[in-house]
N, C-alpha and C positions, 0 to 999 in steps of 0.2 A: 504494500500500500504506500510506497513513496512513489508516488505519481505529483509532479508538483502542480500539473492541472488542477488534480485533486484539492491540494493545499490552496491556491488560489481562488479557486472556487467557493471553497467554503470558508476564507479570511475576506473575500469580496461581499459575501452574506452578510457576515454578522461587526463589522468596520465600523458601518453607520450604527450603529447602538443596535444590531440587528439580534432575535433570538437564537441561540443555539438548541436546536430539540431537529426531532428525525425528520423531520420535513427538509430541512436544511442540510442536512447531511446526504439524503435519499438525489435532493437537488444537485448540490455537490459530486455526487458519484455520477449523476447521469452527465454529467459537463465532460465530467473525466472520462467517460465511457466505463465505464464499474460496476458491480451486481455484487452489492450486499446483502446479506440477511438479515433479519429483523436483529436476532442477538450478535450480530456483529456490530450495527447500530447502535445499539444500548451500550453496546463494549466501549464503542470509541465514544459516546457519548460521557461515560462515566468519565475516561480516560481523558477527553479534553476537558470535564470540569475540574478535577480534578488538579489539569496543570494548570487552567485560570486562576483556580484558587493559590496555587503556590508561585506564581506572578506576581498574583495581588499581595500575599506576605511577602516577595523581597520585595514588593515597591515602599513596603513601610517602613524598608531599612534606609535608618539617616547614613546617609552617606557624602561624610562632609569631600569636599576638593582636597585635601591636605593627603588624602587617603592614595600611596600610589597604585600604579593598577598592579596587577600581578600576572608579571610576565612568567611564571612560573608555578606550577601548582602538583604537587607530590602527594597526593594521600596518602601514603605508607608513614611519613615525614613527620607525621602527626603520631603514629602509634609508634615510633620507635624504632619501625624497620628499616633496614639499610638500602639504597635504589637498588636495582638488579644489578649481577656483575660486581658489587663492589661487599666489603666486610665494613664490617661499622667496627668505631674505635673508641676501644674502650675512655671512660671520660676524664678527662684531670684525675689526678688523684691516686687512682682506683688504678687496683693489679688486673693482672690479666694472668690468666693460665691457658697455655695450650693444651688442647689435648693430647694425647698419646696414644 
């Protein structure tokens, strides 16, 4: 379902303050030339409220200018694990043992 007719189609629907429910989406598919099912419908329906609503929470985030962007972003980084390919080192201080 990455057809971006598809996308376009139903970001042209709902732009103007337009609703999003299965009419719209039914409309969208016939743009794209597409055949859903009722419960395929409902699915992406849940699926794009779903990500409106967590839109609408980061737009609440203050986010002053001082903020730089992030060129760079590691989730591993966060829990402590090391990037691929590489060994984490042990921190100041602190021994290390290898194993044997």
């Amino acid at each position: 379902m990455a057809s971006p007719v598809f996308a376009e189609a139903l970001w042209g629907a709902v732009a103007g303050g337009g609703e999003l429910d299965r009419e719209t989406v039914t409309a969208a598919e016939r743009l794209a030339g597409l055949e859903l099912t009722d419960a395929e419908r409902d699915l992406m329906l849940e699926g794009l409220d779903e990500l409106r609503g967590d839109y609408a929470a980061l737009r609440e985030v203050e986010l002053v200018n001082a903020v730089p962007p992030a060129f760079y972003f590691d989730p591993e980084a966060a829990a402590g694990v090391a990037p691929r390919g590489l060994t984490p080192e042990p921190a100041a201080g602190s021994t290390s043992r290898s194993a044997a």
